[in-house]
Backbone as numpy.savetxt, mean C-alpha at the origin, in Angstrom:
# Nx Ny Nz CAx CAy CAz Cx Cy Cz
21.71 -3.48 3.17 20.26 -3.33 3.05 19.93 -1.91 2.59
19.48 -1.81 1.41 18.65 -0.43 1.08 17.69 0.53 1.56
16.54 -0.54 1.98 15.26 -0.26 2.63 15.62 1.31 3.80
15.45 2.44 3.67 14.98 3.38 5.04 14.37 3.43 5.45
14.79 2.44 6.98 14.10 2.32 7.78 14.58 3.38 9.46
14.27 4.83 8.83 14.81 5.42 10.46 13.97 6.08 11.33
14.42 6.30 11.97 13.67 7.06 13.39 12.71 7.82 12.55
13.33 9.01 11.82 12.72 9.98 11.11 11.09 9.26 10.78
11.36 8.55 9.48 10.27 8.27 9.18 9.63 6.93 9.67
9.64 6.19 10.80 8.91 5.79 11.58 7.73 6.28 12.15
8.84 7.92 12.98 7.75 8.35 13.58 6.79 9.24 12.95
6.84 9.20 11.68 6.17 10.19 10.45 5.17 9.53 9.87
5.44 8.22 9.89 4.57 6.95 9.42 3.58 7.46 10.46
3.62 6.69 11.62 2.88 6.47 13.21 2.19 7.80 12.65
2.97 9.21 12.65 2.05 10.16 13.18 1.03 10.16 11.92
1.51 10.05 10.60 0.70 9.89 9.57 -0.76 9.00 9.63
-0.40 7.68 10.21 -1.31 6.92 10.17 -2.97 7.16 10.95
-1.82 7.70 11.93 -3.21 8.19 12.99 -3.69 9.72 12.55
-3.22 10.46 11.99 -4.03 11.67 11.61 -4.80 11.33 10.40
-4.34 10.41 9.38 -5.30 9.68 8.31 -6.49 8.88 8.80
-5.79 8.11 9.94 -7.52 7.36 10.35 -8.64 8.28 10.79
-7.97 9.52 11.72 -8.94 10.31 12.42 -10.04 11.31 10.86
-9.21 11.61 10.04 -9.75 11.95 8.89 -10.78 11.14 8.02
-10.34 9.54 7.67 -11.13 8.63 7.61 -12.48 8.26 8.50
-12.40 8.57 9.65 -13.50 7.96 10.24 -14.44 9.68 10.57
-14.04 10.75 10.75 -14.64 11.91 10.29 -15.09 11.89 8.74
-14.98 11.34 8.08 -15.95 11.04 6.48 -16.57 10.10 6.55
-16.53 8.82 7.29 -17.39 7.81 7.21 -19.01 8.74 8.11
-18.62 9.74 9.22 -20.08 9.79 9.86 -21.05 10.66 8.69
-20.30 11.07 7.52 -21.02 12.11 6.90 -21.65 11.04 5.46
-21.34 9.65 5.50 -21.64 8.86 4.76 -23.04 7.63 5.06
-24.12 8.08 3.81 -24.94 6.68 3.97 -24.46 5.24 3.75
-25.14 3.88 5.05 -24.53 3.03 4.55 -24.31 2.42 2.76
-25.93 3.29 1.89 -25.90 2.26 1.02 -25.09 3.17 -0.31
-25.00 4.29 0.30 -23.44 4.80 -1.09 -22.77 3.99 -1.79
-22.75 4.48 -2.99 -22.13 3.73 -4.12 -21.03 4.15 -3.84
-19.63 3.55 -3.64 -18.35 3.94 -3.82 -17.79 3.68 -5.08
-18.23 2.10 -5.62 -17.50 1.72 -6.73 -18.91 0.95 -7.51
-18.64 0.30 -8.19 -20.11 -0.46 -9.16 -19.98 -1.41 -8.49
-19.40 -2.28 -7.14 -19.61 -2.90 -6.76 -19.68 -3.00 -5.43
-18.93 -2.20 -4.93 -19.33 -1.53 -3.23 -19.45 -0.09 -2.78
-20.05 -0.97 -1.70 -20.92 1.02 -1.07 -19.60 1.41 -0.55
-20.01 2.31 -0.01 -18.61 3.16 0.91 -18.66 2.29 1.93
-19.67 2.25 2.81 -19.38 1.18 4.13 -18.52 -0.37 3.72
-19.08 -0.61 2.41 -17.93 -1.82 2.22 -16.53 -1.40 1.99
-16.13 -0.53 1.46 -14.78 -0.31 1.35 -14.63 0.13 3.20
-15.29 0.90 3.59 -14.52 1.32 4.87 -14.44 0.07 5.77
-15.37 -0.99 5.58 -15.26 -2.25 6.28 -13.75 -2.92 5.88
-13.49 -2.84 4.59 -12.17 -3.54 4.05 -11.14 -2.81 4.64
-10.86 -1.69 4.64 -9.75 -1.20 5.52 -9.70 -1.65 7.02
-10.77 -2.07 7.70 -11.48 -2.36 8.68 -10.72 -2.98 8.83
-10.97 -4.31 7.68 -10.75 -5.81 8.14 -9.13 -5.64 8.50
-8.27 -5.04 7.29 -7.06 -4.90 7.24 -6.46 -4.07 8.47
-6.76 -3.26 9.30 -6.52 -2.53 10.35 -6.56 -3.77 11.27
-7.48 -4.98 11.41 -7.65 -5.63 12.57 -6.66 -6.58 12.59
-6.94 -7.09 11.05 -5.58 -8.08 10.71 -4.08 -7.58 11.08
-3.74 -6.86 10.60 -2.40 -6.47 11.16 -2.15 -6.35 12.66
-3.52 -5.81 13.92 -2.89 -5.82 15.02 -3.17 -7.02 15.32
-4.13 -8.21 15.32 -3.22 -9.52 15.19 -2.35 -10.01 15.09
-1.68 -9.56 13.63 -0.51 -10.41 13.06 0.30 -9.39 14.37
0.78 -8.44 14.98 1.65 -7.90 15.40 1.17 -8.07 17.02
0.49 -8.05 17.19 -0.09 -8.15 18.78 -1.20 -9.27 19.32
-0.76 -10.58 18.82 -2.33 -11.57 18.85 -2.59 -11.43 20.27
-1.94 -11.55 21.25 -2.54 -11.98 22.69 -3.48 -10.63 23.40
-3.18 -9.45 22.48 -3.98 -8.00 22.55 -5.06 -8.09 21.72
-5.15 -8.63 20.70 -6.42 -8.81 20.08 -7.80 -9.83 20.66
-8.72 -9.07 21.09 -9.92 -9.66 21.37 -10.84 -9.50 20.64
-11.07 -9.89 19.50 -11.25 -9.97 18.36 -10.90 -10.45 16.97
-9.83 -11.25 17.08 -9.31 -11.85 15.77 -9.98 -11.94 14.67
-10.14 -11.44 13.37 -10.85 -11.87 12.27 -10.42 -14.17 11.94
-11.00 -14.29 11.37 -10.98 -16.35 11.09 -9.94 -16.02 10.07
-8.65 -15.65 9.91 -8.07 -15.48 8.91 -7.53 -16.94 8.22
-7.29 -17.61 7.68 -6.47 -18.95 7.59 -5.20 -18.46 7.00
-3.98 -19.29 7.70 -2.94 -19.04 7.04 -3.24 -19.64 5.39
-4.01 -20.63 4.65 -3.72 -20.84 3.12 -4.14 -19.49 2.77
-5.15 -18.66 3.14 -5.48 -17.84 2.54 -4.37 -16.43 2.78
-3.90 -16.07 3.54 -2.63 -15.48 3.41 -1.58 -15.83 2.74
-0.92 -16.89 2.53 -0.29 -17.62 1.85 -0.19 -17.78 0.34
-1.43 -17.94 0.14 -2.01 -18.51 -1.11 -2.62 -17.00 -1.84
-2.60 -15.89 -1.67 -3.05 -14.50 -2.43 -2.01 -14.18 -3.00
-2.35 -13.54 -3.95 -1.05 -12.82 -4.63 -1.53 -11.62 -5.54
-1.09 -11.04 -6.12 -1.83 -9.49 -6.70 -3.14 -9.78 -7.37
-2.63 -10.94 -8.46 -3.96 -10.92 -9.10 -5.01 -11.64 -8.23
-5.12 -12.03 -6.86 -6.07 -12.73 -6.28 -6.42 -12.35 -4.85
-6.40 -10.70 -4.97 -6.20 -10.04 -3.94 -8.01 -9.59 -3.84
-8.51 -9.59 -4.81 -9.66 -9.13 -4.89 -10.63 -10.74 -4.29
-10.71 -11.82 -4.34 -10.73 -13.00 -3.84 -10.49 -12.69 -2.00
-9.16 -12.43 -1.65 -9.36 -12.29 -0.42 -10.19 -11.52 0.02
-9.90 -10.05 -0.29 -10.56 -8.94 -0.18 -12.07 -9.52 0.53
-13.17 -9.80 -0.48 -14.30 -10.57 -0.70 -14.36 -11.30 0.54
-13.44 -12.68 1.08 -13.58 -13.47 2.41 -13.50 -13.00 3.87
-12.73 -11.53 3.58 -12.53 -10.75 4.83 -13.51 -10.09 5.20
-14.35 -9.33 3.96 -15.69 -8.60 3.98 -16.54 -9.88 4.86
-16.59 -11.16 4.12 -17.08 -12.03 5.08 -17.51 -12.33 6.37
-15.98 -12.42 6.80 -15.89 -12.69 8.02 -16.19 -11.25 9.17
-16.45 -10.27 8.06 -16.59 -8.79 9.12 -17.58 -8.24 8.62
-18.94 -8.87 8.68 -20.27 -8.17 8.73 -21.00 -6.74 8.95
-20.19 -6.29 9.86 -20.24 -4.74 10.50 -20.38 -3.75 9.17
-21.59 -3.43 8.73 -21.54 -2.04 8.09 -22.38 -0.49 8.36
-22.56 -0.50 9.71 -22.92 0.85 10.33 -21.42 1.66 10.09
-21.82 2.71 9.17 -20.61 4.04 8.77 -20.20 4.28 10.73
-20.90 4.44 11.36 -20.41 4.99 12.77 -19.52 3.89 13.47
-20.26 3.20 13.04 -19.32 2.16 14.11 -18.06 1.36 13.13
-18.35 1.47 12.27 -16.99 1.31 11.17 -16.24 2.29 12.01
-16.74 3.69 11.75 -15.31 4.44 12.06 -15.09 4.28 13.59
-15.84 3.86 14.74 -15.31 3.47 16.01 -13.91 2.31 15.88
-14.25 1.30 15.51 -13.76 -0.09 15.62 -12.19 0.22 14.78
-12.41 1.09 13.53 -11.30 1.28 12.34 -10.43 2.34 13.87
-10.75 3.06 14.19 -10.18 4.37 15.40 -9.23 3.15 16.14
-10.34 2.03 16.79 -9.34 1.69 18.01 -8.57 0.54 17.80
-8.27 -0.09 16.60 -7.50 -1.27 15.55 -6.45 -0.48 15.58
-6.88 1.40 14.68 -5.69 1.32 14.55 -4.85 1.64 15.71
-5.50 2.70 16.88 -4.63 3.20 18.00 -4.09 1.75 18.74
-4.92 0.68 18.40 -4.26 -0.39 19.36 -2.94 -0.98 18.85
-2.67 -0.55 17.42 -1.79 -1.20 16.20 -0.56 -0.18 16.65
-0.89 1.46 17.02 0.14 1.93 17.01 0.42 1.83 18.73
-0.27 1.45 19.31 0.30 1.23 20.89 1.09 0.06 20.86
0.59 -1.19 20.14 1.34 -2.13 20.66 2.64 -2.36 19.87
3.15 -1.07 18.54 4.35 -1.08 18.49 5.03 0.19 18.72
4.42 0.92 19.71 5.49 1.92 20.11 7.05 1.53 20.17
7.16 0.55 20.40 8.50 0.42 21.07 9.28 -0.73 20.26
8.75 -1.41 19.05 8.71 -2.36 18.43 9.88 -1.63 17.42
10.78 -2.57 16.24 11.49 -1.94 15.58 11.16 -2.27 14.05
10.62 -1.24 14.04 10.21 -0.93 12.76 11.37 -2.28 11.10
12.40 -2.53 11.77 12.79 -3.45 10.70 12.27 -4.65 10.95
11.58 -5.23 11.97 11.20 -6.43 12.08 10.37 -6.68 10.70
11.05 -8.20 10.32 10.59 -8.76 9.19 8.95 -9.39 10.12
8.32 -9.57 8.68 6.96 -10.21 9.44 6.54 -10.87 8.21
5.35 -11.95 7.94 5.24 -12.82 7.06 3.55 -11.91 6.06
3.79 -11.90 4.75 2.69 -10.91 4.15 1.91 -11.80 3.57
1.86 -11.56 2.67 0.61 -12.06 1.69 1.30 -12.94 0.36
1.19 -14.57 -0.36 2.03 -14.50 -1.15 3.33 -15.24 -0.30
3.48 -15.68 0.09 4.91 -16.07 0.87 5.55 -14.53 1.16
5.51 -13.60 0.70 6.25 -12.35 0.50 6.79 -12.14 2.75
7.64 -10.89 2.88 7.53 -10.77 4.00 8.22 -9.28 3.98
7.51 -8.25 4.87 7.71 -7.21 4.40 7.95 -6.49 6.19
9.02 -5.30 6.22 9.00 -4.50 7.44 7.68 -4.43 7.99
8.07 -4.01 9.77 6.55 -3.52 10.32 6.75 -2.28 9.73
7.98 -1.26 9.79 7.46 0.16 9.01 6.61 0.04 7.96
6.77 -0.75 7.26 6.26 -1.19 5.76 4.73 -1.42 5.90
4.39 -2.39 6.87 3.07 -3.01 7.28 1.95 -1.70 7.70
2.89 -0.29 8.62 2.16 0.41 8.65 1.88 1.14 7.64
2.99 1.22 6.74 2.90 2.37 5.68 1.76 1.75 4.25
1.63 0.29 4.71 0.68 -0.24 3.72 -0.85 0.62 4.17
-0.86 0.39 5.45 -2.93 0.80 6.34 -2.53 1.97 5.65
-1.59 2.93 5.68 -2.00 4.32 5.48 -2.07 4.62 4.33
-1.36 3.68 3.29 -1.93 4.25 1.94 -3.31 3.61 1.83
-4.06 2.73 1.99 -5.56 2.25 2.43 -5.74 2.89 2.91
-6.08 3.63 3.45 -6.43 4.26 4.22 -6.65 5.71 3.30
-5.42 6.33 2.68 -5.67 7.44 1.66 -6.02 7.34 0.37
-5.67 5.82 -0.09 -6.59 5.51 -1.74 -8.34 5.57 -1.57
-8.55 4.81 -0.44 -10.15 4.17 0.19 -10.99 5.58 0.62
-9.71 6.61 1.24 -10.56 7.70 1.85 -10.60 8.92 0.20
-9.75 8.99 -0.67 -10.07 9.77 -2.05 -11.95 8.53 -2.77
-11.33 7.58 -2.74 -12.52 6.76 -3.03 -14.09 6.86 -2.39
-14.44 6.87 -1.14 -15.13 7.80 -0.46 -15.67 8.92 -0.70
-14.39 9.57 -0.57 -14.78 11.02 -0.40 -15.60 11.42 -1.97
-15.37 11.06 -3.14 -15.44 11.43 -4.21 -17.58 11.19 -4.62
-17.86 10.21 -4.53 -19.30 10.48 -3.97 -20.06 10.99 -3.17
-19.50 11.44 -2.13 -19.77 12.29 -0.97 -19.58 13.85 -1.34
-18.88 14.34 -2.26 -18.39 15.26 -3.07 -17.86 16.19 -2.00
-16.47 15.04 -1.11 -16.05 15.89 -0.18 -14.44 16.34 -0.67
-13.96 16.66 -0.15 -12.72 17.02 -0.31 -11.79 16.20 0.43
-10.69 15.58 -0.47 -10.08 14.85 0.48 -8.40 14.03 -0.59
-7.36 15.46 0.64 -6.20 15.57 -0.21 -4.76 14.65 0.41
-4.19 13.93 -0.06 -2.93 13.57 0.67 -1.83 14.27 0.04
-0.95 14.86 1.39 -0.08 15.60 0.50 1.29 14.51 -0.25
2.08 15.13 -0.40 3.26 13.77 -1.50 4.36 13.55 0.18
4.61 14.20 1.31 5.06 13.66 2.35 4.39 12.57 3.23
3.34 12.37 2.97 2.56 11.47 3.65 2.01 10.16 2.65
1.93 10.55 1.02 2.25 9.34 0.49 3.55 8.56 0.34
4.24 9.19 0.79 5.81 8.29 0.41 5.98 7.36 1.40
5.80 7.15 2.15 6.17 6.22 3.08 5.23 4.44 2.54
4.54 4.50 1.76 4.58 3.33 0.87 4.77 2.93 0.01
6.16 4.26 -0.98 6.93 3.54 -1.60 8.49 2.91 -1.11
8.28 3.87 -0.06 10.16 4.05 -0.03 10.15 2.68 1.57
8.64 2.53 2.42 8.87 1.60 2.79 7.94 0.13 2.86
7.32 0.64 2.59 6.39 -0.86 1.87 6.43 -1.49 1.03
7.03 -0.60 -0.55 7.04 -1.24 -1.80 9.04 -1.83 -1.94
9.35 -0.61 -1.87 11.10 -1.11 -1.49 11.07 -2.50 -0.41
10.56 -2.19 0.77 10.57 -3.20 1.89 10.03 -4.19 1.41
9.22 -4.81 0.63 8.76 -6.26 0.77 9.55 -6.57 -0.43
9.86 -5.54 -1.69 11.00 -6.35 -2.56 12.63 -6.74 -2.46
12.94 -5.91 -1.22 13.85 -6.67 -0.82 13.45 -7.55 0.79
12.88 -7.14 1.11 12.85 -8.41 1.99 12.45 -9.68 1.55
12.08 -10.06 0.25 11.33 -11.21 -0.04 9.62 -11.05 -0.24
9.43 -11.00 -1.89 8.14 -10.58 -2.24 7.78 -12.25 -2.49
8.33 -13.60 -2.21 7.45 -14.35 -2.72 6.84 -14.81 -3.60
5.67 -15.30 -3.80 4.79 -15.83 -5.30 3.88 -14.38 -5.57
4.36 -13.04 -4.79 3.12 -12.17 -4.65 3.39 -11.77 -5.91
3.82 -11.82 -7.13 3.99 -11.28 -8.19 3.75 -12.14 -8.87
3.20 -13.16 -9.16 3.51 -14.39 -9.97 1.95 -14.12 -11.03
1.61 -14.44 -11.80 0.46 -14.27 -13.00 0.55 -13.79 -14.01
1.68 -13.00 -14.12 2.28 -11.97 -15.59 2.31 -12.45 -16.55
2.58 -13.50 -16.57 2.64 -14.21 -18.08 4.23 -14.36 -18.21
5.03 -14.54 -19.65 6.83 -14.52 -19.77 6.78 -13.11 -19.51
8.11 -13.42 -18.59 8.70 -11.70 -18.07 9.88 -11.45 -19.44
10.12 -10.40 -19.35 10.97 -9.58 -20.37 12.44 -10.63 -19.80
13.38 -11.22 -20.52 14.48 -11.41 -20.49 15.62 -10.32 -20.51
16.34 -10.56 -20.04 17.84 -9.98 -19.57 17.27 -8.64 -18.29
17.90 -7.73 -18.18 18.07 -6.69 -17.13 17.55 -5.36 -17.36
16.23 -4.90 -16.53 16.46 -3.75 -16.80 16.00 -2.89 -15.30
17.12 -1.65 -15.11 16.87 -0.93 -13.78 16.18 0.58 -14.12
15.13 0.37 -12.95 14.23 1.71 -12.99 14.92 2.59 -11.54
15.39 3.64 -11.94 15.76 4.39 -10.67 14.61 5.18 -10.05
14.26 5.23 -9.12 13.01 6.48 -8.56 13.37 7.11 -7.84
13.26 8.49 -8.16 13.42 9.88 -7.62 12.62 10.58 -6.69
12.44 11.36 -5.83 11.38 12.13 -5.44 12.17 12.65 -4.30
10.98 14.14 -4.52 12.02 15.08 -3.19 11.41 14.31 -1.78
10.55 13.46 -1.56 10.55 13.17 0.05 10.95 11.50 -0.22
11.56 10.81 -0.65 12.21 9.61 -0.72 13.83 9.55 -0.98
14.19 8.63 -0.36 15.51 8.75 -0.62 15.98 7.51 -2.45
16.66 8.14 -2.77 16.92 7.80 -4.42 17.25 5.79 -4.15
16.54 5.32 -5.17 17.00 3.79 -5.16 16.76 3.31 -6.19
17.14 2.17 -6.51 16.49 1.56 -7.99 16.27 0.10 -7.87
15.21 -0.55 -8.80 14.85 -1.68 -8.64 15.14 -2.24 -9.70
15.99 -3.08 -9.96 16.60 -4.13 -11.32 15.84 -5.08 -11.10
15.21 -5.62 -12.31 14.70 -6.93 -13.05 15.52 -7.36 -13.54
16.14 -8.86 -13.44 16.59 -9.70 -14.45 15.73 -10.78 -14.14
15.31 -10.68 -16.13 14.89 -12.23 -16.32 13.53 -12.23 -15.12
12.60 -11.26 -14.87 11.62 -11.48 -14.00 11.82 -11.22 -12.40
12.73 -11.35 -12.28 13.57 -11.26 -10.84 13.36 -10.06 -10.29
12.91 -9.42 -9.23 12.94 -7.79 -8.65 13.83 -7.90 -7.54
15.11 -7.02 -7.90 16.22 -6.87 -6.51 15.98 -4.96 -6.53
16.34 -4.80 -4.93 16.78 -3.26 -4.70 17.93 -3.11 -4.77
18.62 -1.71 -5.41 19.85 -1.43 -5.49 20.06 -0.13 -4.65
21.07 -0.12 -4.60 21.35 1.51 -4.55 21.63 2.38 -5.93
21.41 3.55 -5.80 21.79 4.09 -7.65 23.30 4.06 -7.83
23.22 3.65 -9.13 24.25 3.59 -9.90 24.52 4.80 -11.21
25.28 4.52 -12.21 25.58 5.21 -13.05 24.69 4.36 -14.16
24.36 5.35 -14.74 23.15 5.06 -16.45 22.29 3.81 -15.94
20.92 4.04 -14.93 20.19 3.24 -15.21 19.25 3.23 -16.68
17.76 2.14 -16.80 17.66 2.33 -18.38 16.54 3.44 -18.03
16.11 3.61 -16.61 15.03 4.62 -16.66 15.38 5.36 -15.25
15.04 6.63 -15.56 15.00 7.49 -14.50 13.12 8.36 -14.18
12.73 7.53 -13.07 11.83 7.93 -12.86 11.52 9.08 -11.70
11.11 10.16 -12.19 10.95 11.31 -10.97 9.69 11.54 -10.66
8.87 11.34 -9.50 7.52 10.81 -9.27 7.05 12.12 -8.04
5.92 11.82 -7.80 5.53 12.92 -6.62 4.70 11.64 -6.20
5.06 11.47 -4.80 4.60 10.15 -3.77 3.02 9.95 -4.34
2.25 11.27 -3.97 0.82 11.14 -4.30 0.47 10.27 -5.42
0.99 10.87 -6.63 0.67 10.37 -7.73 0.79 9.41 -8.12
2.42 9.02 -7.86 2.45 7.73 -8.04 1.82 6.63 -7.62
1.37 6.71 -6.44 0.55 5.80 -5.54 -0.79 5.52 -5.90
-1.57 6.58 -6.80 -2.50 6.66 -7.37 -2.58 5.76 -8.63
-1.13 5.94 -9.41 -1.09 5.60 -10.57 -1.44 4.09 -10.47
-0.58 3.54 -9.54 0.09 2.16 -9.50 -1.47 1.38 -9.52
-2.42 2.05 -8.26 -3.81 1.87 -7.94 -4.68 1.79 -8.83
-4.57 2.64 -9.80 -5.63 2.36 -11.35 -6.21 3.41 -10.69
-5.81 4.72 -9.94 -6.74 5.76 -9.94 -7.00 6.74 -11.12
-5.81 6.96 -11.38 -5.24 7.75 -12.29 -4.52 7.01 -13.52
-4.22 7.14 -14.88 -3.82 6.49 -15.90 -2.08 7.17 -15.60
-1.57 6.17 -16.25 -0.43 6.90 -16.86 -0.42 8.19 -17.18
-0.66 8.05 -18.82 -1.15 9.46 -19.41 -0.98 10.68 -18.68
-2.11 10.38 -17.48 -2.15 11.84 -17.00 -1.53 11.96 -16.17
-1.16 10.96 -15.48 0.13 11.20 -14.29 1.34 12.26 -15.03
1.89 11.62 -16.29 2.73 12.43 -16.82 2.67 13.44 -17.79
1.36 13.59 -18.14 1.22 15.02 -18.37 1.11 15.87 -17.84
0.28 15.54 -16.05 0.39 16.16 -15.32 1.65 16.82 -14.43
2.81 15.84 -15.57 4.29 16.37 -14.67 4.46 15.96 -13.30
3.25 14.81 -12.92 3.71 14.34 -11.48 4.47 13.14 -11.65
4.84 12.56 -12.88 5.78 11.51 -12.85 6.27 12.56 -14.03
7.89 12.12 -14.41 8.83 12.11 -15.59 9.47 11.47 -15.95
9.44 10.90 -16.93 10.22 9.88 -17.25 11.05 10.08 -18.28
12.79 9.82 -17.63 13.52 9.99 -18.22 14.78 8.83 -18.53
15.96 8.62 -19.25 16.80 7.58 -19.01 17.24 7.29 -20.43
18.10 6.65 -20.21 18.38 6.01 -22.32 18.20 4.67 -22.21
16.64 4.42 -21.85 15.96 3.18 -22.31 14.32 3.55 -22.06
13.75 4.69 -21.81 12.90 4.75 -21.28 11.55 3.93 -22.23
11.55 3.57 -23.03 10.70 2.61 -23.56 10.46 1.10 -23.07
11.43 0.47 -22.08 11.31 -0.54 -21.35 10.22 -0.62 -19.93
10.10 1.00 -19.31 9.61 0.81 -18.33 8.08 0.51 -18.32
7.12 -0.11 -19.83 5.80 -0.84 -19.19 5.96 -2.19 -19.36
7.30 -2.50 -19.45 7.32 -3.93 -19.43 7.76 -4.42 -17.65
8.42 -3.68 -17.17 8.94 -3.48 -15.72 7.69 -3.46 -15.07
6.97 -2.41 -15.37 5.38 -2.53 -14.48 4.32 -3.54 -15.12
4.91 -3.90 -16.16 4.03 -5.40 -15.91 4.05 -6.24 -14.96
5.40 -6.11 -14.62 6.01 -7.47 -13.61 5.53 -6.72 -12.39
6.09 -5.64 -12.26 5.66 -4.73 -10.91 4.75 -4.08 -10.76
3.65 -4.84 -10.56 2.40 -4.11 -10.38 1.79 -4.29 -8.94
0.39 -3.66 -8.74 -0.33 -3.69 -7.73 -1.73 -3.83 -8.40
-2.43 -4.26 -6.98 -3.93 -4.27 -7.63 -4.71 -2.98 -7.56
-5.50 -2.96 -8.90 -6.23 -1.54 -8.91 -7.75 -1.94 -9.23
């Protein structure tokens, strides 16, 4: 198994998560409910969506502790996949009405402290069932809230014209264990809408000084984790932040790598936007 899953960054996740929420819900009190975040939601709706997703997970990990369950249906977990993530998104807002900025950030505070109490002691490799048939680590599950948590809180903050920075140690923990973790544990139909995938093989290695080195081979559409080898077709050297941004549609390509926070190097490097076709996220 590839996936790093250790002590180290467990407890880096945990401590991450909870110094990001406390930051998050300190910007929601300085926010009106009816702020524009995006052309289609205020800030209170995005902070509700992290909401929903903070509650959902201590469900999925602690149901008999949850007094509160969101109406989730398993088809609708089941049945999402990247391109139909914005669809769920939408039914969860639904089912979670709540858009007072204050009490967003109450309810988002004690989801998540209840999320990290009830796996203090839990092991972070436990497989668990995602979105998509997919099934991804609990490290992974946390390291998903906290990048929500830091895409949603730059999103925020940016109408509010506040300041609001993640450094590249505190974004990595949703590549090296959320995005690694659910492609080898089994990503499911969560990739499925691309259209024909590129035929035969091609491996992207990713670099970065706070991740440990791995690479992800496509054949024929297929996403496996490797360990590195000799001459993959791309060598990608990333800074956690950025990349995480990129993947999100915060930031373009372009400027990711002009900005020198990605580099891309390898003797194929012209293959790798066919790779992130297949491997994408929603932005």
């Amino acid at each position: 198994m590839v996936v790093r899953l250790t002590e180290e960054n467990w407890a880096a996740t945990r401590k991450y998560l909870r110094g990001t929420g406390d930051r998050f819900a300190e910007l929601l009190t300085s926010a009106g409910s009816g702020t524009k975040a995006t052309a289609t939601w205020t800030v209170t709706d995005m902070a509700a969506h992290v909401a929903t997703l903070a509650r959902m997970y201590h469900q999925m990990v602690d149901p008999a502790g949850c007094d509160d369950p969101l109406a989730v249906t398993d088809d609708l977990v089941r049945s999402t996949i990247v391109d139909t993530v914005d669809t769920a998104n939408e039914e969860l807002l639904r089912l979670f009405p709540e858009r007072d900025p204050g009490v967003l950030a109450d309810v988002l505070l004690r989801d998540v402290d209840r999320l990290l109490t009830a796996t203090r002691d839990a092991d972070p490799a436990m497989a668990l069932p995602w979105l998509g048939g997919s099934h991804v680590p609990l490290g992974g599950l946390l390291a998903h809230l906290l990048n929500e948590l830091q895409i949603h809180g730059r999103d925020i903050a940016r109408p509010l014209r506040r300041r609001w920075d993640v450094p590249p140690q505190e974004a990595a923990p949703f590549f090296e264990m959320f995005l690694v973790g659910v492609t080898e544990y089994g990503y499911g139909r969560l990739l499925e809408g691309h259209g024909p995938a590129p035929a035969g093989r091609i491996t992207v290695e990713f670099r970065s000084d706070h991740t440990a080195p791995v690479v992800m081979a496509m054949t024929d559409g297929f996403v496996t984790v490797e360990e590195p080898g000799d001459r993959p077709d791309v060598r990608l050297f990333f800074d956690p932040t950025a990349l995480n941004l990129m993947l999100f549609g915060r930031i373009g390509r372009a400027q990711a790598v002009l900005s020198r926070k990605i580099v891309i190097r390898g003797r194929r490097p012209w293959v790798l936007p066919a790779f992130l076709r297949i491997v994408r996220l929603p932005s």
